[in-house]
C-alpha positions in Angstrom: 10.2 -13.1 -17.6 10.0 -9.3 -19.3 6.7 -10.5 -21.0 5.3 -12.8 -18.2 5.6 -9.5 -16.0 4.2 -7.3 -18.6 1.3 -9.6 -18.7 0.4 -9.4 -15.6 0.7 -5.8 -14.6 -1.2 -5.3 -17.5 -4.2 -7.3 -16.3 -4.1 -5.8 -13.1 -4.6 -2.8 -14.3 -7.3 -3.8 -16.4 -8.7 -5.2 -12.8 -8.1 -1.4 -11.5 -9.7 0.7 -14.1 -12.9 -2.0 -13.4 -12.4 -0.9 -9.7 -12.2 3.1 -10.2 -15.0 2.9 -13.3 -17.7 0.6 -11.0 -16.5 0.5 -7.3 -15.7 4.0 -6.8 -19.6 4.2 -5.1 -18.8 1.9 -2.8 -15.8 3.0 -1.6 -17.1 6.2 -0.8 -20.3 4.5 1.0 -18.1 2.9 3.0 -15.5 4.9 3.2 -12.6 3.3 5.7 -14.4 -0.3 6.0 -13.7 -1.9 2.7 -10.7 -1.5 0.4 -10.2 -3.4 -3.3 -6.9 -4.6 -4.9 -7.0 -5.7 -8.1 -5.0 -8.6 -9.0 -4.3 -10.7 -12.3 -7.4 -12.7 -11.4 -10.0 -10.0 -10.2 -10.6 -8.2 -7.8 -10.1 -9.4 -4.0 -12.1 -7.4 -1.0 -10.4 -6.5 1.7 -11.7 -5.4 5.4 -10.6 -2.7 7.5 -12.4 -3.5 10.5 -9.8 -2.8 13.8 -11.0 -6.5 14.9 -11.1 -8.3 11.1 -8.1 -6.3 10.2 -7.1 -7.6 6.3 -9.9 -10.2 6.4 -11.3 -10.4 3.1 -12.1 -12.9 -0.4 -10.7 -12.5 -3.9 -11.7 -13.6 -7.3 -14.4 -11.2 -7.6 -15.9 -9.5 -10.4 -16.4 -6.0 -10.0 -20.2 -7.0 -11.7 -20.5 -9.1 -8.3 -19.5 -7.1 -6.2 -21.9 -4.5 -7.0 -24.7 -6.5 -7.2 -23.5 -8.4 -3.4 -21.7 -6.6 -1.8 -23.4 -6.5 1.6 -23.6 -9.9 1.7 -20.2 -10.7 0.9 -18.4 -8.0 2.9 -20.9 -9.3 6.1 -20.0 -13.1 5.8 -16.0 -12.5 4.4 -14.7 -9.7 6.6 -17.2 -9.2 9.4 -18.8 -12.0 10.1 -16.1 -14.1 9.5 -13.1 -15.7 11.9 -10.1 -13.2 12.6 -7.2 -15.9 11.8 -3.8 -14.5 13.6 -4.0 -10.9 14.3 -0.9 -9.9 13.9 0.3 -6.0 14.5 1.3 -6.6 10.9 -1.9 -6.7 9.5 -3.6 -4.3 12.0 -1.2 -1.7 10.9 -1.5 -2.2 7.3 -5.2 -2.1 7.7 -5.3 0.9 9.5 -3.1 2.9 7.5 -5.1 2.4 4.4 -8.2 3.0 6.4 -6.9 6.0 7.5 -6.0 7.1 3.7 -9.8 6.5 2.0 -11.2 8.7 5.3 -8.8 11.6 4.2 -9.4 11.3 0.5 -6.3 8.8 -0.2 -3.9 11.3 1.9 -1.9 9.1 4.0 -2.5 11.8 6.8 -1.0 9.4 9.6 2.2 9.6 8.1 2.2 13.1 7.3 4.5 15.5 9.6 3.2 17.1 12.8 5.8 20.2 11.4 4.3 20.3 8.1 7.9 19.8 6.8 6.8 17.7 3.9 6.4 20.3 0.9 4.1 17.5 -1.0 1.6 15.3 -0.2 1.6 11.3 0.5 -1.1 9.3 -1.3 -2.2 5.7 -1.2 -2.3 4.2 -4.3 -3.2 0.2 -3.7 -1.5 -2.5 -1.8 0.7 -5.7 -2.2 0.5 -6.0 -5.8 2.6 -9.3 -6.2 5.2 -9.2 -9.7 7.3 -11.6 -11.2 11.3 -11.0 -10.8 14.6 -12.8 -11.5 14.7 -13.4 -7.9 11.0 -14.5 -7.6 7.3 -13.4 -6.6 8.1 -10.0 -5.1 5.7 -8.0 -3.2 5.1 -4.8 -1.5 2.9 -3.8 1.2 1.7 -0.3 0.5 2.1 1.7 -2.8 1.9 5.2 -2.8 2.5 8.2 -4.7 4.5 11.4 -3.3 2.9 14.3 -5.7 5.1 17.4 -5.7 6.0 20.8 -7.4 8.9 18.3 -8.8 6.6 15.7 -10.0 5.3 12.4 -8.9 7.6 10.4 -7.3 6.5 6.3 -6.6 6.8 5.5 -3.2 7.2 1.8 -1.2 6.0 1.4 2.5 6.9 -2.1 3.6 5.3 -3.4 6.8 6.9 -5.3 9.5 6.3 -6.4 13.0 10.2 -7.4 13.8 13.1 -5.5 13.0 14.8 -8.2 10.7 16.7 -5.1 8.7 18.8 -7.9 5.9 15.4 -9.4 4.8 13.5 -5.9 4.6 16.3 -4.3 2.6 16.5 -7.0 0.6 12.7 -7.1 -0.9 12.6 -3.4 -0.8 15.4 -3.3 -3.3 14.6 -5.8 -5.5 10.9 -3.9 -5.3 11.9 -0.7 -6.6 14.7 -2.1 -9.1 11.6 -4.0 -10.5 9.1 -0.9 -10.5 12.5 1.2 -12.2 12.8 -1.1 -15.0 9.1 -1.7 -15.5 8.2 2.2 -15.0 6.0 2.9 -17.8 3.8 -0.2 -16.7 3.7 1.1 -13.0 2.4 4.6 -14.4 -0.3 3.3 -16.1 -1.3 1.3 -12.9 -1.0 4.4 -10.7 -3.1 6.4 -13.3 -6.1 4.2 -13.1 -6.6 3.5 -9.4 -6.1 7.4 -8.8 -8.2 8.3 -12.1 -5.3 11.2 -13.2 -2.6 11.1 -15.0 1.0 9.9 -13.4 4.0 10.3 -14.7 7.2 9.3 -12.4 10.1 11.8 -12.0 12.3 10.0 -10.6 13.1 6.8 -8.8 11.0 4.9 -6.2 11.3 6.6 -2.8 11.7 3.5 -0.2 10.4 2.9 3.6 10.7 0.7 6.2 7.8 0.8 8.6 8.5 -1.3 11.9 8.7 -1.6 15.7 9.6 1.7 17.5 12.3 1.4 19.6 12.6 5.4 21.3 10.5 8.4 20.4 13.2 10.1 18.4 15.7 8.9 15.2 15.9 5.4 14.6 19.2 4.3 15.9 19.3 2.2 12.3 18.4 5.1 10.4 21.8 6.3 9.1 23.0 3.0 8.2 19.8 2.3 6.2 20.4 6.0 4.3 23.3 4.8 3.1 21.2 2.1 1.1 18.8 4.9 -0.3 15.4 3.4 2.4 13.5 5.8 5.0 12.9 4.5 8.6 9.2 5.5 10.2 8.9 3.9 13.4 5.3 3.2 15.3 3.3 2.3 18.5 0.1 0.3 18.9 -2.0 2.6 21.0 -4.9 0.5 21.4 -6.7 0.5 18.0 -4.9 3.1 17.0 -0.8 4.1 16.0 1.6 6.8 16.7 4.4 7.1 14.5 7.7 8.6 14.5 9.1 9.6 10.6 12.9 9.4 9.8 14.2 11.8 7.2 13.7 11.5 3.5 15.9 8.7 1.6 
């Protein structure tokens, strides 16, 4: 399982290098339209569009992307049919959205108070891995960088506050980043393009449906297992959010 996992983080990597080295152009052109994730396989596209939210292809070459990428991005996440449009995957798109318009900041979940003394950055997005318990994934990676260091940090994404499940696949997330750090680093340090080295421990989050404009009513109990609670709104194609404390 060790090696099977090392395998594949180490081609995804490999996929994000090819991203930051050849797609870096593009990104900028289109700067909160388009994202990339690398995967074992290639690299899949993904759209930001508020009304394609997460429609996108994979198994692309960065080579082909570069050479089509008008073309695909028109017929695979504009042109094409939304699917199910769930507040899931609008939030997720416009969170990362958000992040390549502010220079990978994730300025939406930054403090009105300024009370954070470091700043939030996206790093990529459901990057799937191989555990004891199964396929794991997580819906945003990030980095917190900080007079302390750089600490990993896990946003997972949900429309419905089913808190057992969400624990759940945050834990066994962050035990698998933990053991596998080294690998996780090296994955961090080519999507950003600088250096990453973790000082501590994957900071987790749970990002659902608010339910009152102040502290989560969960959010104690969910301290007590080491995850952060941010709450948010759909405000027509837009979200407010309300951040719990620090885990």
């Amino acid at each position: 399982m060790k090696n099977e996992l090392k395998d594949r983080l180490t081609r995804i990597t490999a996929n994000a290098r090819k991203i930051r080295e050849k797609l870096s152009g593009l990104l900028t052109e289109h700067s909160g339209k388009v994202h990339f994730r690398p995967t074992c396989s290639g690299i899949t596209m993904i759209g930001l569009l508020p009304d394609r939210p997460q429609r996108g292809k994979g198994g692309y070459s960065a080579d082909k992307l570069l050479r089509d990428f008008d073309v695909e991005f028109r017929e695979n996440c504009v042109e094409t049919s939304q699917g199910r449009p769930t507040p899931e995957k609008r939030l997720q798109s416009f969170l990362v959205a958000d992040a390549y318009r502010h220079s990978r900041a994730l300025a939406a979940l930054a403090r009105p108070d300024g009370a954070d003394d470091c700043d939030l950055v996206f790093v990529t997005d459901e990057i799937a891995v191989i555990a004891d318990s199964g396929k794991l994934v997580c819906d945003l990676l990030a980095l917190r960088r900080g007079k302390d260091g750089d600490v990993p940090v896990l946003l997972e994404l949900k429309s419905t506050r089913e808190m057992t499940r969400l624990v759940h696949q945050l834990k066994s997330y962050a035990a698998c980043m933990e053991t596998n750090a080294l690998l996780f680093e090296l994955l961090f340090t080519e999507l950003l393009g600088e250096d990453v080295c973790f000082s501590g421990p994957p900071e987790k989050w749970l990002v659902w449906p608010g339910m009152n404009r102040g502290a989560d009513w969960r959010e104690r109990e969910l301290a007590d297992s080491g995850i952060g609670v941010i709450q948010y709104w759909e405000n027509d194609s837009s979200f407010d959010f309300h951040i719990g404390a620090r885990p």
